[in-house]
C-alpha positions as CSV (number, residue, x, y, z in Angstrom):
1,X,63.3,-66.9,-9.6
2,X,65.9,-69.3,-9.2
3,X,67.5,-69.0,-12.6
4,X,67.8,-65.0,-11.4
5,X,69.1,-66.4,-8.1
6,X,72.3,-68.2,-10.4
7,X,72.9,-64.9,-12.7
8,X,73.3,-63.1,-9.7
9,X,75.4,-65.4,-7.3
10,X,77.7,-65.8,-10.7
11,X,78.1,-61.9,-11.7
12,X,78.4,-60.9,-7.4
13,X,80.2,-63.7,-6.1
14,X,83.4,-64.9,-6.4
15,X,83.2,-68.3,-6.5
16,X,81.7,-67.9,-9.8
17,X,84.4,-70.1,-11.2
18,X,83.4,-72.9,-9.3
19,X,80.2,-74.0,-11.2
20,X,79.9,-74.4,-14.5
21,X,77.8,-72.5,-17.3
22,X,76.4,-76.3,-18.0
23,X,75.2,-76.6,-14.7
24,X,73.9,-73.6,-14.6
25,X,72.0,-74.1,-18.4
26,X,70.5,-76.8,-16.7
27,X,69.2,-75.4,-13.9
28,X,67.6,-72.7,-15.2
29,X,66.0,-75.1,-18.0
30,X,64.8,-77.9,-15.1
31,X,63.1,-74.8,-13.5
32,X,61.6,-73.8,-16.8
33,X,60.5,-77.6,-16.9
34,X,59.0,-77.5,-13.9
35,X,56.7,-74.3,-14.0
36,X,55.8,-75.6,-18.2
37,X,52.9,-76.9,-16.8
38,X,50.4,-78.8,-19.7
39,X,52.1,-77.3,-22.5
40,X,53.2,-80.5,-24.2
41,X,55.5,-79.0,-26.7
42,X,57.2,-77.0,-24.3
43,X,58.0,-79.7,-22.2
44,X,59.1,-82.0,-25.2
45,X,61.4,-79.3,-26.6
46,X,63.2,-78.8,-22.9
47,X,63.2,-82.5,-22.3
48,X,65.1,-82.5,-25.9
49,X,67.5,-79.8,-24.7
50,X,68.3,-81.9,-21.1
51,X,68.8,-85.0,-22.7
52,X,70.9,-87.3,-21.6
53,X,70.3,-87.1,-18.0
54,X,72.9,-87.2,-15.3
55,X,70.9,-89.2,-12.7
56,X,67.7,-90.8,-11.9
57,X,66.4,-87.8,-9.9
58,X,66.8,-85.9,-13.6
59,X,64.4,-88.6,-15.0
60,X,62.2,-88.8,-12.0
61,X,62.0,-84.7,-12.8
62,X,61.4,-85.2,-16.8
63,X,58.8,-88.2,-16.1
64,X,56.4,-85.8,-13.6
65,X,56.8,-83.0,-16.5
66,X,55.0,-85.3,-19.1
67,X,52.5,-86.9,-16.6
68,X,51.1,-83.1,-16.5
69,X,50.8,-83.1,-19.9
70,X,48.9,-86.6,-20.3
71,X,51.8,-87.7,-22.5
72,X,51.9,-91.4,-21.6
73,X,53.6,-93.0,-24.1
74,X,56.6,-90.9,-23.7
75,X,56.9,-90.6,-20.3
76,X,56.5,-94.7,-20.3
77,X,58.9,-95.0,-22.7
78,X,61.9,-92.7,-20.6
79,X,60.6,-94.5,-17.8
80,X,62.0,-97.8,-19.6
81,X,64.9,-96.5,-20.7
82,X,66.4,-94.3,-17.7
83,X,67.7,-95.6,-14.6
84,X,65.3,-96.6,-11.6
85,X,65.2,-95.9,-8.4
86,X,61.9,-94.5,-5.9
87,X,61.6,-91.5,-7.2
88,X,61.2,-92.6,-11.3
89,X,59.0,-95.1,-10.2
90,X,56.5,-92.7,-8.3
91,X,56.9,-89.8,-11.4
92,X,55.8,-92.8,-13.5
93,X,52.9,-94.4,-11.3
94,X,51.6,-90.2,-10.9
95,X,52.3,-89.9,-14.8
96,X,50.3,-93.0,-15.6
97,X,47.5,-92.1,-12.9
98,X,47.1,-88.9,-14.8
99,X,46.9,-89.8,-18.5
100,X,44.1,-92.5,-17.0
101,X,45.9,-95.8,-17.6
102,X,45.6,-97.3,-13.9
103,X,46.4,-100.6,-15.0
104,X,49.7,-99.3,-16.1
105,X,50.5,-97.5,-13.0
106,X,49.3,-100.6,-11.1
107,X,52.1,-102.8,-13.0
108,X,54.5,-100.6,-12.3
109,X,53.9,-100.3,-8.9
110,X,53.8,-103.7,-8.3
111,X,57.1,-104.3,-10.5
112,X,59.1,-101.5,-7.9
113,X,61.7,-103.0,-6.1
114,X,60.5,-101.6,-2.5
115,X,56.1,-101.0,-2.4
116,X,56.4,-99.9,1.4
117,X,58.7,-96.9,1.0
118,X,57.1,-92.9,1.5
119,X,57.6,-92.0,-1.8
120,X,56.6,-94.7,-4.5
121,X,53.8,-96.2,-1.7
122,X,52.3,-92.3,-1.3
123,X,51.8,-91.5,-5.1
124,X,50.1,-95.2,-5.1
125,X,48.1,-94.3,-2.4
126,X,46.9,-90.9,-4.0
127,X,45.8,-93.0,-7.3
128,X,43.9,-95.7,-5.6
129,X,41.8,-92.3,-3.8
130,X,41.3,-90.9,-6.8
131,X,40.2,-94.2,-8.7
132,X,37.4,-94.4,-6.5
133,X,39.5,-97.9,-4.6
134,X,39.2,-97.2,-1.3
135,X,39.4,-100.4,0.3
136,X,42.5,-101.1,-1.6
137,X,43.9,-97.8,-0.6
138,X,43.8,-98.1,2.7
139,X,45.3,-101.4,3.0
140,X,47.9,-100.2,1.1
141,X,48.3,-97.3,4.0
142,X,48.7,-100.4,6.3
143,X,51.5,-101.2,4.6
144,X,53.5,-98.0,4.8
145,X,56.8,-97.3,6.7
146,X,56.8,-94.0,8.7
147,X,53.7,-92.1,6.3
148,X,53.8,-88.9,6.8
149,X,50.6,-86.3,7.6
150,X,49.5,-86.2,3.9
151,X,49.4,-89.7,3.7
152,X,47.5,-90.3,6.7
153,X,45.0,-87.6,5.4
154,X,44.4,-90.1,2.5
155,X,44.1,-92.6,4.6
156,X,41.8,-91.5,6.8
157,X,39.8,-90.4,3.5
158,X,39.3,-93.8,2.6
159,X,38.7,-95.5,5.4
160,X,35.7,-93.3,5.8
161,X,34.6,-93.7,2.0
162,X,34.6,-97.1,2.6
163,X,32.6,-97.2,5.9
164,X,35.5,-97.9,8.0
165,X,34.4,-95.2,10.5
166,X,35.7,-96.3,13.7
167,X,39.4,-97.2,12.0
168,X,39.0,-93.5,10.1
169,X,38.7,-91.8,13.4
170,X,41.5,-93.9,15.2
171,X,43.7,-92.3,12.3
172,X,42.7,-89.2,13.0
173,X,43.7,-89.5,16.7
174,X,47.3,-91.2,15.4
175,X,48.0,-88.5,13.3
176,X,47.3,-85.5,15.5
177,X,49.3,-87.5,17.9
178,X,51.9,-88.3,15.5
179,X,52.5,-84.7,14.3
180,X,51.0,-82.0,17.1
181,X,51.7,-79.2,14.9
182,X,50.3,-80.9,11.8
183,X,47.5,-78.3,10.6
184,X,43.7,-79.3,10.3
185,X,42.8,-82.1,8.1
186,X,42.1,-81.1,4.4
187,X,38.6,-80.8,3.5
188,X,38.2,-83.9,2.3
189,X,39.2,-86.1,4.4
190,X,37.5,-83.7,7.2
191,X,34.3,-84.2,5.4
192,X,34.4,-87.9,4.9
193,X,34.1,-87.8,8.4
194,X,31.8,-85.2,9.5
195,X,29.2,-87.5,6.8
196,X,29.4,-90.0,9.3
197,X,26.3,-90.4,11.1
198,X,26.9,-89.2,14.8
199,X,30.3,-89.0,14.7
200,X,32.8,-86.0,15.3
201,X,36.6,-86.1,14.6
202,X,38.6,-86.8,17.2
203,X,41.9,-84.7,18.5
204,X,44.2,-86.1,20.7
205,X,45.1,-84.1,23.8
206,X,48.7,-83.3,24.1
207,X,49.0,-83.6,27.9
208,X,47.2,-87.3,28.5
209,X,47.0,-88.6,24.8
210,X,43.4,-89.1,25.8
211,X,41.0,-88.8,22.6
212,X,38.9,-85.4,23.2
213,X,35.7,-84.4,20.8
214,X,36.0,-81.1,19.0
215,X,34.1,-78.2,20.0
216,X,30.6,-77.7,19.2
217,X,30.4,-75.3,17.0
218,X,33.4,-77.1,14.7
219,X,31.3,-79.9,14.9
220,X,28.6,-77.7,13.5
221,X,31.0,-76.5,11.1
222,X,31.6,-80.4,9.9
223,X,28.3,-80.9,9.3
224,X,27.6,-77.6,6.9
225,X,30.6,-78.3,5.2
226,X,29.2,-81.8,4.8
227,X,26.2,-80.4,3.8
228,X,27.6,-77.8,1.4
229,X,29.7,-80.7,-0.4
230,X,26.7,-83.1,-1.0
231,X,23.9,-80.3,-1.4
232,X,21.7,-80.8,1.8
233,X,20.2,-77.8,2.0
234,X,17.9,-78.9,4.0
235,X,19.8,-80.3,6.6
236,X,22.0,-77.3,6.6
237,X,19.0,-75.0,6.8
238,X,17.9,-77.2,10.1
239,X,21.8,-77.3,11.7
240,X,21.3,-73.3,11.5
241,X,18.3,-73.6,13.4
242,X,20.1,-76.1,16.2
243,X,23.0,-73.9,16.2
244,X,20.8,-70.5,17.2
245,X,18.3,-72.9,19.9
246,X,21.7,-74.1,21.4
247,X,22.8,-70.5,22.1
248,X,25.8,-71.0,19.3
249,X,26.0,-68.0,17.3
250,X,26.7,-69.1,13.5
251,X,29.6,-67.5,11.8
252,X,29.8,-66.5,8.0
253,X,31.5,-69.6,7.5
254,X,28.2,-71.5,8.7
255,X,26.2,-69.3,6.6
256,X,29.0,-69.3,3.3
257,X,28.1,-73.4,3.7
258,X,24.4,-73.5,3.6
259,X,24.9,-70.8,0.9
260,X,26.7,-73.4,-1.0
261,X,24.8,-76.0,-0.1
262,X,21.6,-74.6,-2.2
263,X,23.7,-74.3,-5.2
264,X,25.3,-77.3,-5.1
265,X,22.2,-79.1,-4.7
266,X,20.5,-81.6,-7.8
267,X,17.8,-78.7,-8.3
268,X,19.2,-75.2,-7.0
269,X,17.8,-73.5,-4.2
270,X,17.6,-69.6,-5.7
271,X,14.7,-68.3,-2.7
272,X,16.6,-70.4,-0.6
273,X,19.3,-68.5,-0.9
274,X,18.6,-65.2,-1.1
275,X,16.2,-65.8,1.9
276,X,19.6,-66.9,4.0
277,X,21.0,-63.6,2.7
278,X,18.2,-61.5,4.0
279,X,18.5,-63.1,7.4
280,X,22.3,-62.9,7.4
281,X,21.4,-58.9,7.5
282,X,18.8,-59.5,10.1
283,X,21.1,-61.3,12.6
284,X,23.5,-59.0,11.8
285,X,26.1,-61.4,10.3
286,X,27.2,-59.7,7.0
287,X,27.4,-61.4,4.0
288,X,30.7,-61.3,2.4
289,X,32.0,-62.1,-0.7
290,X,32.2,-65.9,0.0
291,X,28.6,-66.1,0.9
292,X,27.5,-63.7,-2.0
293,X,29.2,-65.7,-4.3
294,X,27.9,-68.5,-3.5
295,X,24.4,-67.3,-3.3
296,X,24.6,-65.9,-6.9
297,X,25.8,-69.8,-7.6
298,X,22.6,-71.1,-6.7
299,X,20.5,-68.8,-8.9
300,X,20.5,-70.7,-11.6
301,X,19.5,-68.9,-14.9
302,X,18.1,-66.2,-13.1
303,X,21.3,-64.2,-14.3
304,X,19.2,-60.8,-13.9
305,X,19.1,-61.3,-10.4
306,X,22.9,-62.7,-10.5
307,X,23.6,-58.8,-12.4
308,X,22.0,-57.4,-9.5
309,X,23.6,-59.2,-6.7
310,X,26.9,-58.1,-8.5
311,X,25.9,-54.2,-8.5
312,X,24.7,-54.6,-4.6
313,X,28.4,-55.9,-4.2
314,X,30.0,-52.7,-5.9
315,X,27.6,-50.4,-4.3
316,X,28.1,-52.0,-0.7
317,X,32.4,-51.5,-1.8
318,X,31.8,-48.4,-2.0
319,X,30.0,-47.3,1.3
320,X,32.2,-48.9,2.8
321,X,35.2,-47.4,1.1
322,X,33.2,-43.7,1.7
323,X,33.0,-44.5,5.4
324,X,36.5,-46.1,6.2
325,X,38.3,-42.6,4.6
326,X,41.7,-43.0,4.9
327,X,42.1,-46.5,5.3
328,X,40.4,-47.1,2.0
329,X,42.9,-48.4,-0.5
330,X,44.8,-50.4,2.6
331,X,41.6,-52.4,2.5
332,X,40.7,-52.8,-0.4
333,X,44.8,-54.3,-1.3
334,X,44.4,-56.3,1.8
335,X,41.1,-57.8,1.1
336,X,42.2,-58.6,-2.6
337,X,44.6,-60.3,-1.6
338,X,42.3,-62.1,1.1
339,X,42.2,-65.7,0.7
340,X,38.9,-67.9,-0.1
341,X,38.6,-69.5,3.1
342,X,39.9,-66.7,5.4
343,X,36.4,-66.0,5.2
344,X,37.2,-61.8,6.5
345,X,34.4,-60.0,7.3
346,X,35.5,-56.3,5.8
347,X,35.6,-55.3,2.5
348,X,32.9,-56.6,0.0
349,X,34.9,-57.0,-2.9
350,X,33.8,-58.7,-5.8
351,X,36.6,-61.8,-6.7
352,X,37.1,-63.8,-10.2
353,X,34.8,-66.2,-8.2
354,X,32.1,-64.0,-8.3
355,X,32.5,-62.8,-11.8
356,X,32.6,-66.5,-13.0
357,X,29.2,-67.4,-10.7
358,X,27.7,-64.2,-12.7
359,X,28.8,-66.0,-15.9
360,X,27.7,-69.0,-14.9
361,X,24.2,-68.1,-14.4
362,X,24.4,-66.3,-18.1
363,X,25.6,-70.2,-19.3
364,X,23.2,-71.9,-17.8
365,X,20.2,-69.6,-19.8
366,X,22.2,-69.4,-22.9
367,X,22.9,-65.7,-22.5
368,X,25.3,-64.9,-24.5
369,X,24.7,-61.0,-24.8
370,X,24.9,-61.1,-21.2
371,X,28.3,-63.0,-20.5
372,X,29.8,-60.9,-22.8
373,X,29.0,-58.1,-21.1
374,X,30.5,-59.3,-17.7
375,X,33.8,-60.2,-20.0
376,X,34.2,-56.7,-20.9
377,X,33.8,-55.6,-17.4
378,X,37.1,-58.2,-16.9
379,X,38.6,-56.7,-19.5
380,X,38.8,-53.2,-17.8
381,X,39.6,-54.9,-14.6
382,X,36.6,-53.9,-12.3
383,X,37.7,-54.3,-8.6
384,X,41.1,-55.6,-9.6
385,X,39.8,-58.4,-11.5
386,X,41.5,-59.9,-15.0
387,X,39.8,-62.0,-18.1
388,X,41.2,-65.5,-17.6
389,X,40.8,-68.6,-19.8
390,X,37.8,-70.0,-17.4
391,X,36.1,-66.6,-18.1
392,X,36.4,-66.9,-21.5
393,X,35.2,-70.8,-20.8
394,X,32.1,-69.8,-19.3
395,X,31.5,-67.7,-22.1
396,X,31.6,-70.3,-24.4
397,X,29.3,-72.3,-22.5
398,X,26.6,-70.0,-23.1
399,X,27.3,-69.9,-26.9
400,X,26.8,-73.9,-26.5
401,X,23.9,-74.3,-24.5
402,X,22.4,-71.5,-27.1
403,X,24.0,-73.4,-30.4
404,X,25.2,-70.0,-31.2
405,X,28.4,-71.1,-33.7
406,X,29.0,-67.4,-34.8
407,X,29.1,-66.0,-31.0
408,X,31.7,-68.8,-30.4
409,X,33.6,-67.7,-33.3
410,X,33.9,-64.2,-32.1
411,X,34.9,-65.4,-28.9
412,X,37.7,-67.5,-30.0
413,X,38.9,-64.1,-32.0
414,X,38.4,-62.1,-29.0
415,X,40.8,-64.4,-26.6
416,X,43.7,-63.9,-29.3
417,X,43.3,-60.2,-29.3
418,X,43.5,-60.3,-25.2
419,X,46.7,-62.7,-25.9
420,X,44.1,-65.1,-23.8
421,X,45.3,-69.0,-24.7
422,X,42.0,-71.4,-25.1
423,X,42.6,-74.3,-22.9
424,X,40.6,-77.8,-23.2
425,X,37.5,-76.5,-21.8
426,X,36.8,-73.8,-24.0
427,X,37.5,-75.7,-27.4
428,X,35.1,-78.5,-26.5
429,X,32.5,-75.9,-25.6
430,X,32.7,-74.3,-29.0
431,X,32.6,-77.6,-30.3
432,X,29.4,-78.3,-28.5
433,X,27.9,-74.8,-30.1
434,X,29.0,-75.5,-33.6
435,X,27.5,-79.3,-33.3
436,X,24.4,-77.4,-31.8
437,X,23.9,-75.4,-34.6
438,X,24.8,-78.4,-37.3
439,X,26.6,-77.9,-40.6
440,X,30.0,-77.1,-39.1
441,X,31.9,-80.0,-39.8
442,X,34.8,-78.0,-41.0
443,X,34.6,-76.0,-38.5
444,X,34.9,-78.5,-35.7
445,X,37.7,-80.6,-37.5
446,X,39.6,-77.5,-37.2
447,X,39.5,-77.0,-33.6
448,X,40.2,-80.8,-33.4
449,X,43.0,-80.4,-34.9
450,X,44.4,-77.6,-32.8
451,X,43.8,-79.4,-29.6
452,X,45.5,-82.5,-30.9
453,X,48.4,-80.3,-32.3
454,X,48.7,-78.7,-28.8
455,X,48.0,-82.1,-26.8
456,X,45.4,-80.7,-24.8
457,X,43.3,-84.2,-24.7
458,X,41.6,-85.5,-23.3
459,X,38.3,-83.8,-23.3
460,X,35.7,-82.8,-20.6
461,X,32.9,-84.7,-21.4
462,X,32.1,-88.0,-23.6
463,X,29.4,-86.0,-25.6
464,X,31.8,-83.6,-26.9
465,X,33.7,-86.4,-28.9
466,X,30.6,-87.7,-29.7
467,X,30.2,-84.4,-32.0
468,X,33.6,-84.6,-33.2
469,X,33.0,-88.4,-34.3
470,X,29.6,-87.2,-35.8
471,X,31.6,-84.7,-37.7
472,X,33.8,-87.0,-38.8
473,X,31.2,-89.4,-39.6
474,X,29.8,-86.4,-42.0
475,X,32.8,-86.0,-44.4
476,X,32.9,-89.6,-44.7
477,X,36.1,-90.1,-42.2
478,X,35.1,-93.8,-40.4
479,X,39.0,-94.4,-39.6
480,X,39.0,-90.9,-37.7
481,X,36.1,-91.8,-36.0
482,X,37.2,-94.6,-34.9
483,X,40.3,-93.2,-33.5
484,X,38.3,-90.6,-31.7
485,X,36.3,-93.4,-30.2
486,X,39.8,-95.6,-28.8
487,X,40.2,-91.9,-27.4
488,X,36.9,-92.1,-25.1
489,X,37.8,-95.8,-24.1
490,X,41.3,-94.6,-23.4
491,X,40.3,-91.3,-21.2
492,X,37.1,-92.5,-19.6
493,X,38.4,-95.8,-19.0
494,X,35.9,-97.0,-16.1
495,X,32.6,-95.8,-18.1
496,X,33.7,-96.8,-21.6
497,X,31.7,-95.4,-24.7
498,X,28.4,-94.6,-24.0
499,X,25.5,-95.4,-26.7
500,X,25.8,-92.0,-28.2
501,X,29.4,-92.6,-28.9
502,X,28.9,-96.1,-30.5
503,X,25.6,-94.9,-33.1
504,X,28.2,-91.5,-34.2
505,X,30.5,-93.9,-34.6
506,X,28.7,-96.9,-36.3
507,X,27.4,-94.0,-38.6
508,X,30.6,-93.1,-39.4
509,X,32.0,-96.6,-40.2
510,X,28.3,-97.0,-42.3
511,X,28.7,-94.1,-44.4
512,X,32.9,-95.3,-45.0
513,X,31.6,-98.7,-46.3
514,X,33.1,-100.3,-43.4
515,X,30.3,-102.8,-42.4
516,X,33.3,-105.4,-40.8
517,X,33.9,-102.4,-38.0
518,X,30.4,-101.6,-37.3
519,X,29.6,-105.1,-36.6
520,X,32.3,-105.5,-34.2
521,X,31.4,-102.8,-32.5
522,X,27.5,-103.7,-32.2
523,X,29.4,-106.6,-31.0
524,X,31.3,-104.5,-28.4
525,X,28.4,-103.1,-27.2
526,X,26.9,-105.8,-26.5
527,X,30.0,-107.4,-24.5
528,X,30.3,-104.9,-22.1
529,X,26.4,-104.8,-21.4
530,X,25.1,-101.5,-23.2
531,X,21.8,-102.1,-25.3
532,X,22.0,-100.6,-28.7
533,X,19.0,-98.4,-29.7
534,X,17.1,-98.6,-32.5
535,X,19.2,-95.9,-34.3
């Protein structure tokens, strides 16, 4: 849009003189950097075409381009080389945060010039949350000159994820205070404190600055939301049952979150859920797609039942569509456009949500047949609705869990003919299916080799380069095996390599007569605490 904004401004106007076609080049190719998302050779080839940068708010721009594509070394090293200033140092703390190396963005951090500023101390702030260091983070937040909203939602995040309630809520009060027309906090932050025992997040009132509690029914809300997040069903089923003694009429929202709730929870809830559906109808507060969807989420591998909640939806669109006459297609464009959380009451119309949930439920029993089918559906856009790469992810999934290698080649033939790019997720499940059915080394040293010649690492799950090691392992490769298993240390850098990993890739080092590395890493293993197994 913006590169259209230039051609135009230079062909209409006439100070078209004034800039230059340089400047204008490198406009349009920072704007092309900036939408390249995780497309590592992409970014590489622009970053090739920029070089040398005029300032440090060109580097700054380069730096958060790589960190999106997990490429570490290379943002590190134009981090080194470039000029410095607030905004290099927080693309390179964010860059390092995402390619997992926290020590690395904790050196840095501590090596800027000024810790205390917005900009560096924020992206800080956002890796400690995401590390899991909550304690640290919020001292850091202590520390801050004149944070702004997002940074006090953080804040208020982990003062609550580290049991500072009472300081949590104070924050809260500060920062409605602080910015009155400051939307509500984001979910997660609201959440951290609605899972506080007793306790309801205060508001400041604009007239006295005197601390007033929320309503009750957004205090009920809290709490299912709360409930939906940690998968209390349960407790969400009793807050229902408060919420109708205390003469407060739960909305679809309340409803959508104890819906949630049973598929969240460690075993789902399917007669749960389609029990809350049934009395949804019988109160007379219609399900829509939110709560549908997430009803179908907590089926399981019932996906017969999710097929049939899908058909309901389409049958319901279409009453409805009958009855409203006119106003039909207004509707339906209005409601597709609807966002997630609006949570409208209208039009039933089935989302990509919905679709995936359906696919989902065909994963978790290994149907592959079935997930197919819901693909093609996708593929004739039913309702509106487009194949995506999560769609064909899900897919995949089911091929795995059923060890399926020939469905999962069809599929990965299928998403070229729909001009549908595999991302991370769906190459590591067709490398769980091909190590699921054995005897498909080549096979999954292929896809390796794609998804390190596209830079899509790292991968979802450790177990997934546990079957690439074993592959490896198979054809005799104990040097790649061993690379693979610096990867899992690299990407999961607080767990480390579980057993599984190590006995792939003491296997492999076995079979490649390299007794020196398998003894060091028995050796590793026992270091770091984890027992080997007989195997």
């Amino acid at each position: 849009a913006k590169a259209m904004i230039l051609r135009r401004f230079l062909t209409t106007s006439s100070s078209a003189s004034a800039l230059s076609s340089r400047a204008v080049q490198r406009s349009v190719l920072f704007s092309k950097l900036r939408y390249a998302g995780d497309d590592r050779g992409e970014v590489l080839r622009l970053i090739k075409a920029l070089r040398p940068f005029e300032s440090s708010r060109e580097v700054a721009k380069a730096i958060a381009a790589l960190g999106k594509t997990s490429a570490a070394t290379e943002a590190l090293a134009l981090f080194d080389e470039g000029p410095k200033d607030a905004f290099t140092y927080a693309a390179a703390i964010g860059a390092m945060s995402r390619s997992h190396q926290f020590e690395r963005a904790k050196e840095i951090f501590e090596g800027a010039p000024v810790r205390d500023d917005l900009v560096t101390a924020k992206v800080y702030l956002t890796s400690l949350v995401y590390q899991g260091k909550h304690a640290e983070a919020a001292d850091l937040f202590d520390t801050m000159k004149d944070p702004d909203e997002v940074a006090f939602g953080k804040a208020i995040y982990a003062n609550a994820r580290c049991g500072r309630a009472t300081k949590a809520a104070e924050l809260a009060a500060r920062r409605r205070f602080a910015f009155p027309d400051a939307g509500p906090l984001h979910s997660r932050a609201s959440l951290a404190l609605a899972e506080q025992i007793g306790m309801v997040p205060p508001t400041v009132n604009k007239k006295d600055d005197a601390p007033v509690i929320l309503t009750e029914l957004r205090h009920y809300q809290a709490v299912l939301t709360s409930c939906a997040k940690r998968g209390v069903w349960s407790r969400a089923l009793e807050v229902l049952d408060e919420m109708w003694r205390a003469g407060v009429t739960p909305s679809v929202k309340s409803y959508a979150c104890a819906l949630r709730a049973c598929g969240t929870a460690k075993t789902k809830q399917p007669k749960v859920a389609m029990a809350l559906l049934a009395e949804m109808e019988n109160k007379g507060v219609g399900p829509n797609v939110v709560c549908y969807t997430a009803a179908i989420g907590a089926l399981g591998k019932d996906w017969k039942r999710a097929f049939g909640l899908l058909d309901d939806m389409n049958r319901r669109l279409e009453e409805d569509l009958r009855t409203r006459g006119d106003q039909n297609q207004a509707l339906f464009e209005e409601e597709k456009k609807a966002d997630d959380d609006l949570f409208v009451n209208s039009l039933v119309v089935p989302n990509a949500y919905t679709y995936n949930a359906v696919m989902a439920c065909c994963a978790e029993a290994g149907a592959v047949g079935a997930a197919r089918k819901i693909l093609e559906r996708l593929r004739q856009k039913e309702n509106g609705v487009e194949v995506t790469p999560l769609s064909y992810g899900i897919a995949l999934k089911a091929a795995a869990v059923a060890g399926r290698v020939e469905a999962a080649k069809a599929l990965l033939v299928d998403m070229r003919k729909d001009d549908v790019t595999p991302d991370i997720v769906c190459y590591c499940a067709a490398i769980t299916a091909a190590a699921r059915h054995g005897g498909e080394d080549r096979f999954i040293t292929e896809l390796v080799e794609e998804v390190e010649h596209r830079g899509l690492f790292p991968m979802t799950t450790q177990h997934v380069y546990t079957a690439v090691i074993s592959a490896r392992a198979k054809s005799g490769d104990g040097t790649g095996a061993l690379a693979i298993l610096e990867r899992i240390r690299r990407d999961f850098p607080r767990e480390g390599p579980n057993v599984i990993a190590y006995t792939a890739s003491i296997a492999a080092c076995g079979k490649a007569g390299d007794w020196r590395s398998a003894l060091a890493l028995v050796d590793e293993m026992t270091s770091r605490g984890v027992e080997p197994t007989r195997v």
